[in-house]
C-alpha positions in Angstrom: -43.8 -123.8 39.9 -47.5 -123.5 39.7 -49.1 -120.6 37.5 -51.1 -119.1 40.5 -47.6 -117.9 41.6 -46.8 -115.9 38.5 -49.0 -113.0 39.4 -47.8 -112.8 42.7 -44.0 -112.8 41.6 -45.2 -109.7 38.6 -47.2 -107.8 40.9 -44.1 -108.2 43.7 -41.9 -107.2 41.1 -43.8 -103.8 40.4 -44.2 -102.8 43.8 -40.2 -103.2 44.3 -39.0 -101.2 41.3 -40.8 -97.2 40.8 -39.2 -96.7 37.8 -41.2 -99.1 35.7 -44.7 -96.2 36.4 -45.7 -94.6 33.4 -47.0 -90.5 34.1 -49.9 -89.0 32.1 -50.3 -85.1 30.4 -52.6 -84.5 32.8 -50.8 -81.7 34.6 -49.5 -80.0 31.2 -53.5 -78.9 30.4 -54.7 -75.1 30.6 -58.3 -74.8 30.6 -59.1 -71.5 28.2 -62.0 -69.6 29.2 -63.5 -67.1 26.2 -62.1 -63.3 26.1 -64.3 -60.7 27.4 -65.3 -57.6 25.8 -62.8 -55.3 28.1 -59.8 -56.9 26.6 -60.9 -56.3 22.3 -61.3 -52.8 23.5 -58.2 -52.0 24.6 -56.2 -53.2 22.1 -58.8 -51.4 19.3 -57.5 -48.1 21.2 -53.8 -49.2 20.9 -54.5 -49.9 17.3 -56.1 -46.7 16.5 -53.6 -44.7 18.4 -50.6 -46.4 16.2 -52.8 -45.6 13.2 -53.0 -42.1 14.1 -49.1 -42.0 15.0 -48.4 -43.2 11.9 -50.3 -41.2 9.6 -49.3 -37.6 12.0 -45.8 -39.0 10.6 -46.0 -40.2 6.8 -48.7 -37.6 5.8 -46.3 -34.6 6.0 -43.4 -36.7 4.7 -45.5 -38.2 1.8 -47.0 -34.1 0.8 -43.2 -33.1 1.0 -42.2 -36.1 -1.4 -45.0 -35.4 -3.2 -43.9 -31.6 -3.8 -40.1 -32.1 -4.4 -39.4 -33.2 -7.8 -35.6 -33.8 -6.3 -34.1 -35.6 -2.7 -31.0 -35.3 -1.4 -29.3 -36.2 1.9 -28.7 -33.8 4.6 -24.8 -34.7 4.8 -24.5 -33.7 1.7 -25.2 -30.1 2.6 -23.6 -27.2 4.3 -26.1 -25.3 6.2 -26.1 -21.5 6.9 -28.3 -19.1 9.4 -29.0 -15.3 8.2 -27.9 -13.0 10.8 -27.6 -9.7 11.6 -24.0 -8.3 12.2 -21.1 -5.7 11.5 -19.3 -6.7 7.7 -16.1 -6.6 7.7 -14.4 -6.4 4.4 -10.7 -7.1 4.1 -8.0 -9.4 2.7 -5.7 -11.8 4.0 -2.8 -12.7 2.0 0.5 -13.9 3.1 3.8 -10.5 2.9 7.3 -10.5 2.8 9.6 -8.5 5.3 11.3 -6.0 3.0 13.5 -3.0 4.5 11.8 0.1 4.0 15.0 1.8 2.9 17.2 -0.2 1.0 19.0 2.4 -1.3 21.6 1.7 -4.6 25.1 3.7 -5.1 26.2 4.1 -8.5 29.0 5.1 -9.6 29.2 8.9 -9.9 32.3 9.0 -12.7 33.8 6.7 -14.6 36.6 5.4 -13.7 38.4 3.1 -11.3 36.9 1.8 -8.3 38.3 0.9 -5.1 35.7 -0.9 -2.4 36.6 -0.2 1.8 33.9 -2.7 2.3 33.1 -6.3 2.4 29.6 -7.9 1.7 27.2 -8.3 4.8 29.8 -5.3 6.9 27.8 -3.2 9.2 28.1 0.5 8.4 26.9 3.5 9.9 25.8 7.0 7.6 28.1 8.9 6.0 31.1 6.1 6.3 32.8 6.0 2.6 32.0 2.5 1.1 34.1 3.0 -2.0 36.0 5.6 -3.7 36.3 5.8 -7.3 39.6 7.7 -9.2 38.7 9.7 -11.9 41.8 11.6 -13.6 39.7 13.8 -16.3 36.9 15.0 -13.0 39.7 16.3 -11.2 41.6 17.3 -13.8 38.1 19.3 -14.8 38.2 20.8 -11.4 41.2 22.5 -11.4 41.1 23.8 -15.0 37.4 25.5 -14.1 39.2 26.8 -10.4 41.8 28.4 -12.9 39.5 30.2 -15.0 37.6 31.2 -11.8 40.5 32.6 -10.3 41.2 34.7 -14.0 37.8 36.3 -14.2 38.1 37.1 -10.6 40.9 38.7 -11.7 39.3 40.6 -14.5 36.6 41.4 -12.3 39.0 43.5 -10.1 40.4 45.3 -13.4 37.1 46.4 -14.0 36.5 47.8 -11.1 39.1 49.5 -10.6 38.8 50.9 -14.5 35.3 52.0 -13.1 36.5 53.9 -10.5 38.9 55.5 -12.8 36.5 56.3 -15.0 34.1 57.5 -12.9 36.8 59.7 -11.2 37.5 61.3 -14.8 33.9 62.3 -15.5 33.8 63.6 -12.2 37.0 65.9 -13.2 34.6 67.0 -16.5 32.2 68.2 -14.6 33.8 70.1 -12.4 35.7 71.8 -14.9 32.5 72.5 -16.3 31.4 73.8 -13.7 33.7 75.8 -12.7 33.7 77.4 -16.6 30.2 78.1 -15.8 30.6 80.0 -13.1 33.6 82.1 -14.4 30.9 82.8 -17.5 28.5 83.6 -15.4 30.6 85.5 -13.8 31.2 87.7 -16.3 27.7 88.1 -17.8 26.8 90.1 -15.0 29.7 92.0 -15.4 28.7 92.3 -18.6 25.2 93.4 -17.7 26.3 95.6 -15.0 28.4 97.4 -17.6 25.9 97.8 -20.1 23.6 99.3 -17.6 26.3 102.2 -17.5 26.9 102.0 -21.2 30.7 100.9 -20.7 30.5 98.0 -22.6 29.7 97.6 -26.6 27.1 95.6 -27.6 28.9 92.8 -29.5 30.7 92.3 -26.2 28.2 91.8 -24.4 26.3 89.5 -26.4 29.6 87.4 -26.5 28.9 87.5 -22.5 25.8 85.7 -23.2 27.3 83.7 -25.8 29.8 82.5 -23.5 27.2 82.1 -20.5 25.4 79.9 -23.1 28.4 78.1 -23.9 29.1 77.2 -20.7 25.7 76.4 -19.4 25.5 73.6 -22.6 29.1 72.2 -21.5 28.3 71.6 -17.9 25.4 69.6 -18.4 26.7 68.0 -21.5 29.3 67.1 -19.2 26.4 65.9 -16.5 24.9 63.4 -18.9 27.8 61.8 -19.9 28.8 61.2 -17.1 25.6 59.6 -15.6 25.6 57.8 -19.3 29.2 56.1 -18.7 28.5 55.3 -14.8 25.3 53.2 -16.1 27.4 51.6 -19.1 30.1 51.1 -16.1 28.1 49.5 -13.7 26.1 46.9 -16.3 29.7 46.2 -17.9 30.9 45.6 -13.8 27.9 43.4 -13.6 28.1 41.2 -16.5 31.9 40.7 -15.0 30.1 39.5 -11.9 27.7 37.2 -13.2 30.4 35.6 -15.7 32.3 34.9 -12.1 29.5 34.0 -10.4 28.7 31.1 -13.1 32.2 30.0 -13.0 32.0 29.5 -9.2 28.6 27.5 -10.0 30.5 25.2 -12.3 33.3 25.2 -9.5 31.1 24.1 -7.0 29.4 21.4 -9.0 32.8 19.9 -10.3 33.6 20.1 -6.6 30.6 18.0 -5.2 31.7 15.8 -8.4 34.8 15.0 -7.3 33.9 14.7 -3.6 31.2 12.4 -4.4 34.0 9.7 -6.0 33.8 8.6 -2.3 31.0 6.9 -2.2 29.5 7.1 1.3 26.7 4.9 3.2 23.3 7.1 3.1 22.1 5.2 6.3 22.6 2.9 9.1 22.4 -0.6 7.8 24.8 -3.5 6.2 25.8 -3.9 2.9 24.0 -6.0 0.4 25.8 -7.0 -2.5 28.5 -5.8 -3.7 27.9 -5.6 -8.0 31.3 -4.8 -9.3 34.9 -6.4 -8.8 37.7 -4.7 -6.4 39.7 -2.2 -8.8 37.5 -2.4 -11.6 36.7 -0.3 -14.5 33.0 1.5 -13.9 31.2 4.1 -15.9 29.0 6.8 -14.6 25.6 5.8 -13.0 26.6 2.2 -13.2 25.4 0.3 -9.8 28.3 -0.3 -7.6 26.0 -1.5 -4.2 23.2 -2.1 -1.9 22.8 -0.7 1.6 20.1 -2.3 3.8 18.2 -0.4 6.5 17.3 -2.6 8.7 15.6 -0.5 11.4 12.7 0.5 9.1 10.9 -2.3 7.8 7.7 -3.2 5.9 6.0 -5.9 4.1 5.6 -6.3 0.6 2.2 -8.2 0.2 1.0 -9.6 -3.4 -3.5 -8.8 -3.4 -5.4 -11.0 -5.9 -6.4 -8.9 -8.6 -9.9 -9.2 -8.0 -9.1 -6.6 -5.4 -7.3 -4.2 -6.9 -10.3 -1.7 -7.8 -10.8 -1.6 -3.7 -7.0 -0.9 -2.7 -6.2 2.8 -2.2 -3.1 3.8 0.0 -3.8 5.0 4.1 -6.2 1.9 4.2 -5.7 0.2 8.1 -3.6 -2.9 7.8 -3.0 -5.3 10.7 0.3 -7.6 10.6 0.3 -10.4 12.4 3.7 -11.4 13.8 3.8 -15.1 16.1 0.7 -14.3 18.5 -0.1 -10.5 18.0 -1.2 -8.3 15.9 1.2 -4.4 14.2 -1.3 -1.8 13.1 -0.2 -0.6 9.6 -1.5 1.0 6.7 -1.3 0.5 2.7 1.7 3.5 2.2 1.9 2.0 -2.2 -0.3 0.3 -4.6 1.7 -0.8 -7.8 0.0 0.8 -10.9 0.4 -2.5 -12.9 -0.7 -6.1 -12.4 1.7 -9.2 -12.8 0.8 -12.7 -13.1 -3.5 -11.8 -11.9 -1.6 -10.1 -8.6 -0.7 -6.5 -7.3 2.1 -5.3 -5.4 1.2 -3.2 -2.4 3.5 -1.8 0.4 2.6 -2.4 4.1 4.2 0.1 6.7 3.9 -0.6 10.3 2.1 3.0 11.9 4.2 2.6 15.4 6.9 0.0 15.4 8.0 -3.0 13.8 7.7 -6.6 15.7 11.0 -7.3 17.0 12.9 -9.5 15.4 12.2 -9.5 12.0 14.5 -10.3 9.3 14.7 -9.9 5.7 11.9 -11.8 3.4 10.3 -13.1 6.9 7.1 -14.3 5.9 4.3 -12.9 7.9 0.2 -13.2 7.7 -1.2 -9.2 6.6 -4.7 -8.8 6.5 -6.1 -5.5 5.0 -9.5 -3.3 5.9 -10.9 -3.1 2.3 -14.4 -2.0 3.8 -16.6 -1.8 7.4 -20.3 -1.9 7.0 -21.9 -2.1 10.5 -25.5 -3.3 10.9 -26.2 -5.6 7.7 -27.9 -8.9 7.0 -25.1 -11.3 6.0 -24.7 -14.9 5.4 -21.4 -17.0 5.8 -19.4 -17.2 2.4 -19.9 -20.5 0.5 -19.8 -22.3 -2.6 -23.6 -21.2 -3.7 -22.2 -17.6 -4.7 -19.8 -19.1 -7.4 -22.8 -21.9 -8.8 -25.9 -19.4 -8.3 -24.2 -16.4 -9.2 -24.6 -14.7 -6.5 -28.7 -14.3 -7.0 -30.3 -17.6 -6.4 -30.2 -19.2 -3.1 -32.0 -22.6 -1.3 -33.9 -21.9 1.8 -34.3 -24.6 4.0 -37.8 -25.1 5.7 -39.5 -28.5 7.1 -37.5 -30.5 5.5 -37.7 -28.9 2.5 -35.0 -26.6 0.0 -37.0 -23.8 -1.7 -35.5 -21.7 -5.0 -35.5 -18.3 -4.3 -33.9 -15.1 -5.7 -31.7 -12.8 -3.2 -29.3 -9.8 -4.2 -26.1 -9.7 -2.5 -23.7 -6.7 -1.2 -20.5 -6.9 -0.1 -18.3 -10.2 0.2 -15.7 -10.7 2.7 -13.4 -13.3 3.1 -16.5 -15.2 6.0 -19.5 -13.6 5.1 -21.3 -12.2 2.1 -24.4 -8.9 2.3 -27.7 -9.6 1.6 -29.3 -6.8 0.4 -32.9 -8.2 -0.3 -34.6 -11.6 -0.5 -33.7 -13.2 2.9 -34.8 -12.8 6.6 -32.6 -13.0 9.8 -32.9 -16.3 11.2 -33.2 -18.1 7.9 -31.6 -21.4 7.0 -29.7 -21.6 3.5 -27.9 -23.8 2.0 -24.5 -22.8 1.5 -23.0 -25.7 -0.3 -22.8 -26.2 -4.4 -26.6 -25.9 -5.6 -25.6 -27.8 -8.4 -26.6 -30.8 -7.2 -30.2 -29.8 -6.9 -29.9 -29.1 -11.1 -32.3 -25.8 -11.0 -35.2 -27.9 -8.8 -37.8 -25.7 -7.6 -38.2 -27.1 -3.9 -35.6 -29.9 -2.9 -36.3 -32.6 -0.6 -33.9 -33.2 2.1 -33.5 -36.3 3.4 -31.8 -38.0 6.5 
């Protein structure tokens, strides 16, 4: 093979396979032309108006920073409006079912008792319960109905000794009388004869001693006998009262003895029986309970921090499953046990039905009503600032300030001065923002 045919054959060779062409970066080049004015303009403007965004934004945070001496985060805070409402003042405390009459027997004697009823038994008023035997009561009885019966009898002899006697003065002064007349009688004879000088004069001065005599008898006579009807009739009624105390005694001796059966004062069941079948009791000793248990009311222990502000009539409301009983306070106890005080609850129209005994039930009482007032909701900045420093909150900022507050309920509290309706407050613990002046509040 000559060497003139070796360019041929390489040239033949590249023409019949592509793949061996190498490309250039000619296609990859961008030919950059300079900016124009239009363009550095436009992005000056967007520049100056992110500048101006930015400083609108971080001025007034950086002057708040600046005037805070404290920060702390908004979810750390409970926040409160000032508004202007009706204050209600009450108490909500959770009351026992009690029976409004629930009465004791004691034992009236003593003696031995015998129960007719069980524990729990349903009994209706007056039904005896329990009778008690008492020998020396009824024995008592009829030795007082004996002496009743003698001074009745007494009573009678004296009255009929009255009579008598009266009948006997009467006698005396009629006799008297009629010894009267016969003298006077006989003084005008006297006189008559004297007139015709028939008589002597001793005789008729014996006339007139005898009219004399006679006159002084009769109403001698007169007194006494008004004397012994007034003796009589205080003596008759000294008789009468000793009777009349006797039947006193009687009587009482007699409700005694009928009260040793011991009967049910009202409609109810009996609670629990306190003494043994046939046992020994003495007087006044508690025998058992009856329960009323169509009268109810509830029995509600108030914190003693309200005890100044409880008075009886105040407007109650119990609240039994889904509604709501009117009631009123009908007792206040005097004394306070364990920081609490007793009150009695009793339903104005009619109990919820269904109650039972010691049925817990929700009572909420109307302490106070104060219509028209600035109030805030309740929170934990009463107990930490006393009541008299709260922190407003304003553009991100908490500011000290001093309030006076009114009346507290269980929501809301008064504010008497230093806030304005629409106000925000911060109602949480102020603790946290350790006596700071303004307070920054952060996100």
């Amino acid at each position: 093979m000559s060497q003139a045919q070796l360019p041929n054959h390489d040239q033949g060779s590249a023409q019949g396979n592509p793949r061996l062409k190498i490309a250039d970066t000619s296609g990859q080049d961008v030919v950059l032309e300079p900016p124009g004015n239009t363009r550095r303009w436009v992005l000056a403007g967007v520049g100056a108006v992110v500048l101006v965004v930015l400083l609108v934004l971080v001025v007034p945070w950086f002057q708040r920073w600046t005037q805070a001496s404290i920060s702390v985060p908004l979810d750390r805070l409970r926040l409160g409006t000032v508004e202007r409402g009706d204050l209600v003042r009450d108490v909500s405390v959770q009351g026992r079912v009690v029976a409004a009459v629930s009465p004791t027997l004691f034992a009236p004697a003593a003696g031995t008792i015998s129960l007719e009823v069980e524990a729990g038994a349903q009994v209706s008023e007056g039904q005896i319960l329990a009778r008690v035997d008492s020998p020396e009561l009824t024995s008592q009885l009829e030795q007082e109905r004996s002496t009743l019966d003698r001074l009745g009898i007494e009573l009678e002899r004296q009255r009929i000794e009255a009579r008598q006697k009266l009948l006997d003065n009467q006698k005396n002064v009629d006799l008297a009388q009629v010894t009267l007349t016969a003298a006077d009688r006989e003084k005008r004879r006297a006189d008559a004869a004297r007139d015709i000088a028939a008589i002597s004069e001793i005789d008729f001065e014996k006339a007139q001693d005898d009219l004399r005599n006679a006159q002084l008898a009769y109403d001698h006579s007169v007194q006494d006998a008004k004397l012994d009807e007034e003796r009589l009739s205080f003596e008759l009624k000294t008789r009468e009262l000793q009777v009349e105390r006797q039947r006193l005694l009687v009587d009482d001796l007699a409700r005694q003895v009928d009260e040793l059966a011991m009967r049910s004062p009202v409609n109810g069941i009996v609670g629990n029986l306190l003494v043994e079948q046939k046992s020994a009791v003495t007087r006044n000793q508690s025998v058992m309970a009856v329960v009323d248990l169509g009268v109810f009311e509830v029995e509600a222990q108030i914190p003693e921090s309200y005890a100044d502000d409880l008075g009886l009539g105040m407007p109650a409301e119990v609240q039994s499953g889904t509604a709501g009983y009117p009631a009123s306070v009908v007792a206040v106890s005097p004394e306070i046990i364990q920081n609490q005080v007793t009150t009695r609850i009793r339903f104005q129209q009619q109990s919820p039905p269904g109650l039972r005994q010691n049925q817990r039930l929700t009572t909420r009482i109307l302490l106070e009503e104060k219509p028209d007032v600035l109030m805030l909701p309740r929170g934990q900045f009463l107990d930490t600032g006393g009541g008299r420093v709260v922190y407003v909150v304003e553009d991100g900022l908490a500011k000290r300030r001093s309030i006076e507050t009114g009346a507290r309920s269980l929501a809301s509290v008064e504010i008497v001065a230093g806030l304005a309706p629409g106000e925000t407050v911060v109602l949480s613990s102020i603790d946290q923002f350790r006596g700071a002046e303004t307070v920054l509040i952060t996100q």
